[in-house]
Structure formats: C-alpha cells, structure tokens
N, C-alpha and C positions, 0 to 999 in steps of 0.2 A: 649533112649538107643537102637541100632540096636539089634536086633535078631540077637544073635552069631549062632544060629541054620544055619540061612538061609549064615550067609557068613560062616560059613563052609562045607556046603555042595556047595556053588556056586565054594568055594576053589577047593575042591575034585573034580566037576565036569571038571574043566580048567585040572588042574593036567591028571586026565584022556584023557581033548583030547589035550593036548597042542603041541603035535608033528604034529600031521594033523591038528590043526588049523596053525602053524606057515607056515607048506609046504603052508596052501589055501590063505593064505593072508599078505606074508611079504614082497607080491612085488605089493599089490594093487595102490601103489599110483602112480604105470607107467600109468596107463589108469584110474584115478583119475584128470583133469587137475582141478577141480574145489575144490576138496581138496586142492592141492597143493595150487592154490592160494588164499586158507584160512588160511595154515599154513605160509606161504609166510606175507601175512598180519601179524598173530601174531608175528613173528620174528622181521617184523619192526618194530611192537607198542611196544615191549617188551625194544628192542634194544633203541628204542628212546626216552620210558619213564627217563631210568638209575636206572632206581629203583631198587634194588638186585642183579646191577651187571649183568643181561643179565640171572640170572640162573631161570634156568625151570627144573620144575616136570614133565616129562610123568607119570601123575597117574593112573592105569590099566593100564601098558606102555605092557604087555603080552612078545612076543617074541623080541621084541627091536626095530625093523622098524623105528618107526615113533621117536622113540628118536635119533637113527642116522642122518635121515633127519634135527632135530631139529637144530643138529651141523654142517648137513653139511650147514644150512642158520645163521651159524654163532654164534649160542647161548652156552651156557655150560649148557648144558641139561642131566638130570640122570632120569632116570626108575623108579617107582615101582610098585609093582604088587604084590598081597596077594597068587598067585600060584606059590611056590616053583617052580616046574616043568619048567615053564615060565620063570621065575628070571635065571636059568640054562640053558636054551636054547638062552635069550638074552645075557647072559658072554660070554657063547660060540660062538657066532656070532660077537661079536662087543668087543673084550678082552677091547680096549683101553676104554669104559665106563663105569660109575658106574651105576649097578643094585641091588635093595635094595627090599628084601622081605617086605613088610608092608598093612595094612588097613589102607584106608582111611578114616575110623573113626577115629581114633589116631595114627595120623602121625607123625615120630620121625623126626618128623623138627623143627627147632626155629620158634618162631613167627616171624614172617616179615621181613625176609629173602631172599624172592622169588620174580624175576620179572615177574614171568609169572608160569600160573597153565597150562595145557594139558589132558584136561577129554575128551577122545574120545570113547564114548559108554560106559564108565565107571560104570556109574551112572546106568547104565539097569535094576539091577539085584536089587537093592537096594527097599523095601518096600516104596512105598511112605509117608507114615506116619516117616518114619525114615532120608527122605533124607536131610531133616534140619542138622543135626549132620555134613555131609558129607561137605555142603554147607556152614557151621562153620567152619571146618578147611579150606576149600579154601581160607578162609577171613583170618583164624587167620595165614598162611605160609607166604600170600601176601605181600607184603613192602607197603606203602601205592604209590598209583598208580601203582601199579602191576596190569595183566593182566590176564583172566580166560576164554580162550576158550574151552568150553562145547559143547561136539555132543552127540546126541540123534533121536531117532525117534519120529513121531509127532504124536501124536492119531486124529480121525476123525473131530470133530470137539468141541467147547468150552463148550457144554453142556455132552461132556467126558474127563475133563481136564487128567486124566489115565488111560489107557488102558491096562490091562495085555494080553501079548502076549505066546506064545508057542516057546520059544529060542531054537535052536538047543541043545543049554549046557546045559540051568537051565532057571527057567521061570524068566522073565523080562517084565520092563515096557513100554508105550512110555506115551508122554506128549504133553498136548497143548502148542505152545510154549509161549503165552500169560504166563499162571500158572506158565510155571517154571521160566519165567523171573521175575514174580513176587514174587517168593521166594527167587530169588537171592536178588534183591531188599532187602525185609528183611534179609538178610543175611551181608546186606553192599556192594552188589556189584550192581554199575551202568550199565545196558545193553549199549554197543557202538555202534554195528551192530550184524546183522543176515544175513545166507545167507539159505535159504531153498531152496534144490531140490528135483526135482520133482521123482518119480520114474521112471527107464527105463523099457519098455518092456518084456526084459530082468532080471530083478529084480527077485529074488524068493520072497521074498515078497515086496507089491506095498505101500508099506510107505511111506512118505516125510522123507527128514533126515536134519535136522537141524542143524546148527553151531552158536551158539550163543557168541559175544563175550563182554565181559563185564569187567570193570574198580572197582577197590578199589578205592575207596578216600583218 
C-alpha cells in the first residue's frame, strides 16, 4: 500500500509550483535531441507492436508537452497526472487532448488496453518500498506486448541501489539502473534497451538520467 500521506503532499507540492514549472520546462525537448530520439523509439515500437491500438499513457504527464509530442509522432496519446493544477494547465494548452486527473497506484484504466506506458521522472517521488504497486499497474494497463518506457535518475553506484535526493518539489528518489530493471522483471516486464546519459556541465545536479525501455509479454 503507498502512503497516501506522502502522494498527497507530493500532490500539493506540484499544485503549488505547477505554473513555474510548466513556464521551466514545456519546451525542453527542443535542446533534448537525445530524448527525442528515445521518444522517437518508443512510437515506433509501440506503433509496430499493434498491441492497444497505438494508445499511450503519458503517466505524471504534468503540463502536457510531452503527451503532445507523443501525437505529433503519430500515437493516440492522453495525460495523467495526480496534480489537479497540472491537469488544468495541460486542457488549456493542448484543448484537442484528453487530460485525466489520476494516481498511478490505481489507475482508472482497463486491463490491457494499452500499447504503450510513458513514466518520465514519474516514479521519483514514490517510496521505494512501495514502487512495486506502481510497477503492477504498468503491467496490469499493458496489452500484452505493450511497451513501458521509464526515466529516472541513477544513484552512484550498485552497493546504493536508492538514493534519496533533495527535489526542488518534494523529496525523491534515484535508482541503480540494474535494481530497477530488475523489479520490472518481477513485475512482468522484459527490459528491450536503455539509453543513459551522462550529465552535462551544465546540469544543476550531476546525475546520470536513464531511459529504460521495456516489453510485456
């Protein structure tokens, strides 16, 4: 069982900055080219599997960005995000999309219905002890051969598979990316690829950032 404590307060935090985070980052993926062609990737393995139709979840989709992008590479892509605030700022940016308030601990989706999941930093904020739950519903939305790319940051090295960190919002985690592939694993889902980068100089914090992507059977 997640601690309703802590995703209500991560709730309330987003809520409070969702307007300056939407301005800081709804147009990161112009000087992104190495996201892009991870999201690029997913589209076609989603696309190609047929599994659900082509439809994808942006889950913690926040201000809408990257669910738009989702569409503009072809997929029938919808939002959700457990910050009202956020749900309201991506309507109002992107009308023609559907945005849906929800946790991703108990997702108002059908089972296996989905060709593809979209957890991008998603998962941060979630207690490690509890990300199993999370990790369940990815599996349980999936169609089988549905698609679930996962980003994260990476903690130091395998003898700290979790690292809590100091989040501008609300404290969060990162992960080794060994451990968390291997809970997806138990979870039913086969890792495909990964792409980790490195941090830039630039960076306020000097993290690797991972994208892991991974197959339902």
């Amino acid at each position: 069982m997640v601690q309703h404590d802590a995703l209500s307060a991560t709730r309330e935090a987003y809520d409070a900055a969702a307007v300056t985070y939407a301005e800081l980052f709804s147009d990161t993926l112009r000087d992104s080219p190495l996201d892009r062609a991870v999201l690029g990737l997913f589209a076609e393995v989603v696309s190609a599997s047929g599994d659900g139709g082509g439809q994808v979840a942006d889950l913690g989709c926040g201000p809408g960005h990257i669910t738009a992008h989702l569409g503009e590479l072809g997929l029938t892509a919808f939002g959700v995000d457990a910050s009202p605030v956020m749900i309201e700022l991506a309507r109002e940016a992107y009308p023609g999309l559907r945005f849906d308030v929800g946790s991703m601990t108990g997702l108002d989706i059908a089972d296996g219905v989905l060709g593809g999941v979209l957890s991008r930093w998603s998962v941060i904020h979630t207690p490690p002890p509890e990300l199993p739950v999370i990790l369940e519903e990815f599996h349980r939305v999936l169609a089988p051969g549905g698609h679930l790319l996962i980003g994260f940051s990476a903690s130091e090295d395998p003898s700290h598979p979790t690292q809590v960190f100091d989040h501008a919002v609300a404290p969060a985690y990162r992960w080794w990316p060994d451990h968390l592939a291997a809970m997806l694993r138990e979870s039913g889902l086969t890792e495909v690829a990964r792409l980790i980068r490195e941090p830039q100089p630039t960076d306020r914090r000097q993290f690797r950032a991972v994208q892991l992507l991974a197959r339902k059977a």
